[in-house]
C-alpha positions in Angstrom: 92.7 97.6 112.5 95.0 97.3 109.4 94.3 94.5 107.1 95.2 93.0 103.5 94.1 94.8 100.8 94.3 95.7 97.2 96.6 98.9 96.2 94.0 101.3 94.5 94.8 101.5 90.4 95.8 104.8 90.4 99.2 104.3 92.2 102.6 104.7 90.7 103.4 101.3 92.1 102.0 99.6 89.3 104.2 100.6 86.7 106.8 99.0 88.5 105.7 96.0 89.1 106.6 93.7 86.8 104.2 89.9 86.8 106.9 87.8 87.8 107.3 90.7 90.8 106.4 89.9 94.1 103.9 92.5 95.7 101.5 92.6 98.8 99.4 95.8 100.4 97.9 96.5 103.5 96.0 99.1 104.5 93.9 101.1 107.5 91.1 103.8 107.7 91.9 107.2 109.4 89.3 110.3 110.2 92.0 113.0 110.7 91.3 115.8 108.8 94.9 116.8 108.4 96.2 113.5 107.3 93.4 113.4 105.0 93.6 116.5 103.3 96.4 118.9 104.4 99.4 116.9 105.3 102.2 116.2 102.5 103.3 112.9 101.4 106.9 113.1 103.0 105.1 114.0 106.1 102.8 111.1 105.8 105.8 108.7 105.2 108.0 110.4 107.9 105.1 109.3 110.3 104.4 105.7 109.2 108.4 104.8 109.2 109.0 106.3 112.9 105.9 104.2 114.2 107.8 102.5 116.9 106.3 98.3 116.1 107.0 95.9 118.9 110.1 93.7 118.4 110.8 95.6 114.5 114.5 97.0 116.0 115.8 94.0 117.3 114.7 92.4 114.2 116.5 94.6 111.6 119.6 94.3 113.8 119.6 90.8 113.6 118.9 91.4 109.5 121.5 94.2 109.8 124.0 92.0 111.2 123.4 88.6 109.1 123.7 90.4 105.5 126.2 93.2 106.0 129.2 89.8 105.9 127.2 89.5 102.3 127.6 92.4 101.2 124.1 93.9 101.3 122.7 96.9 102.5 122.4 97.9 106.2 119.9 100.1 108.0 122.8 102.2 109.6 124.4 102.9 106.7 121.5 103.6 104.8 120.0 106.0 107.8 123.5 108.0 107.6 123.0 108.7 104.3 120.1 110.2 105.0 121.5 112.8 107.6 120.5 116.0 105.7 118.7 119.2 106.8 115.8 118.0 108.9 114.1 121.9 107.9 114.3 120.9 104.6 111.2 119.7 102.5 112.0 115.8 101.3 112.3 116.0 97.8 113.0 112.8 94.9 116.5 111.1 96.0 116.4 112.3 99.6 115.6 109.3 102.7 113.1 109.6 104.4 114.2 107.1 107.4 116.5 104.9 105.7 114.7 105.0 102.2 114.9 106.5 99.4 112.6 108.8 97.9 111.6 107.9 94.4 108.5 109.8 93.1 105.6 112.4 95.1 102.5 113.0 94.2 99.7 114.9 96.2 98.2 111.5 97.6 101.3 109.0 96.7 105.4 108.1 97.5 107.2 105.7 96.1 110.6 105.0 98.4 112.9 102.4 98.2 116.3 101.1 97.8 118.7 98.7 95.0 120.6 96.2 96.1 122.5 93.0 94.5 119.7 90.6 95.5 116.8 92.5 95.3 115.2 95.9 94.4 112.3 97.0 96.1 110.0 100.0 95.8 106.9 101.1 99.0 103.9 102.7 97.9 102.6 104.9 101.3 99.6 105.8 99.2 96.6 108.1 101.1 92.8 108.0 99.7 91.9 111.4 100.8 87.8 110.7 99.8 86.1 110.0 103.8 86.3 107.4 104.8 90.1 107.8 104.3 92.2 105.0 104.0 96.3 105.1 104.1 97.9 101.8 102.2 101.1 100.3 102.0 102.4 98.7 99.3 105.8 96.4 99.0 107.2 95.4 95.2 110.2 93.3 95.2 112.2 93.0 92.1 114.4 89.8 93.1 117.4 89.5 90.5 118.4 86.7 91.7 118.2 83.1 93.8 119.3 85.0 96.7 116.4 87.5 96.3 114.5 84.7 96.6 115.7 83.2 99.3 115.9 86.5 101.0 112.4 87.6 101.1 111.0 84.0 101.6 112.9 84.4 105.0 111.6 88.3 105.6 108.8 87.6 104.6 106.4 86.6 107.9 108.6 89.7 109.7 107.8 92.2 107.0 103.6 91.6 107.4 104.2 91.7 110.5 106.0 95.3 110.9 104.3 96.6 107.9 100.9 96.4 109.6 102.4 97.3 113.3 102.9 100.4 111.1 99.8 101.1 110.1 98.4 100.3 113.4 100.7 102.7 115.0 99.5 105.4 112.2 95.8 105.1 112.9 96.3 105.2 116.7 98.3 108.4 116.8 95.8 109.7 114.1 92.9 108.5 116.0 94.4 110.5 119.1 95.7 113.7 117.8 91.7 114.4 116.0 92.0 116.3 113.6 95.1 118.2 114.5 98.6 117.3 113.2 100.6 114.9 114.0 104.6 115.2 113.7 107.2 112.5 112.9 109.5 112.4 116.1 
């Protein structure tokens, strides 16, 4: 279903990117009305980073518990921080799952996070014309040799999840119509 594609030029991802920056996209076509034209950004994000992929938890624990000895960022601690009022509309520097929010748009959010090895920043970007399509961008800034290191080793495991997410979007899309569909 999902497959590699080019991010569309009119995302905020591009200013980011920098050449030396690494970046990949993936993307998959939808039909739900909803997600297509009336469902927000945050909601759209809150969907695609709850998709539950095969073998993605036990992989961020492993991740989880190989970097926090170095220092870096883990998935708990970032997903505390982003215990805040679930009734409450995501807005720029709220987490949606463990990332952070960076920009909204009507069809685009950037989220991410800053660490010592690497920044990175995800474009969940939605082309609302029909067909619809919903991409996923990734931009690493690596600041260092580590950064490099880093996301040579991620790498494989972060196609991998990324388009186990968009799979997991189109199905539930695919089987809710055109109705809703809410992040659990």
């Amino acid at each position: 279903m999902s497959r590699t594609d080019t991010l569309p030029a009119e995302s905020d991802l591009h200013a980011y990117a920098r050449p030396q920056d690494f970046m990949d996209c993936f993307s998959v076509a939808f039909n739900n009305e909803w997600a297509r034209a009336e469902a927000t950004m945050p909601e759209i994000a809150a969907l695609a980073t709850t998709v539950d992929v095969p073998g993605a938890q036990p992989l961020m624990h492993l991740r989880d518990l190989i970097v926090k000895p170095l220092g870096l960022k883990t998935a708990d601690e970032l997903t505390k921080a982003s215990e805040t009022d679930q009734n409450a509309t995501p807005q720029i520097g709220d987490r949606i799952s463990f990332f952070k929010i960076y920009s909204i748009t009507e069809n685009e959010i950037i989220l991410g996070e800053d660490d010592t090895h690497q920044d990175f920043r995800v474009s969940v970007f939605r082309a609302p014309e029909t067909p619809s399509r919903l991409y996923l961008a990734t931009c690493c800034q690596r600041h260092n040799l580590f950064g490099h290191l880093y996301l040579a080793t991620i790498l494989p495991f972060h196609k991998m999840i990324v388009k186990g997410m968009l799979d997991g979007v189109a199905k539930k899309l695919k089987a809710a119509g055109d109705a809703p569909v809410a992040a659990p």
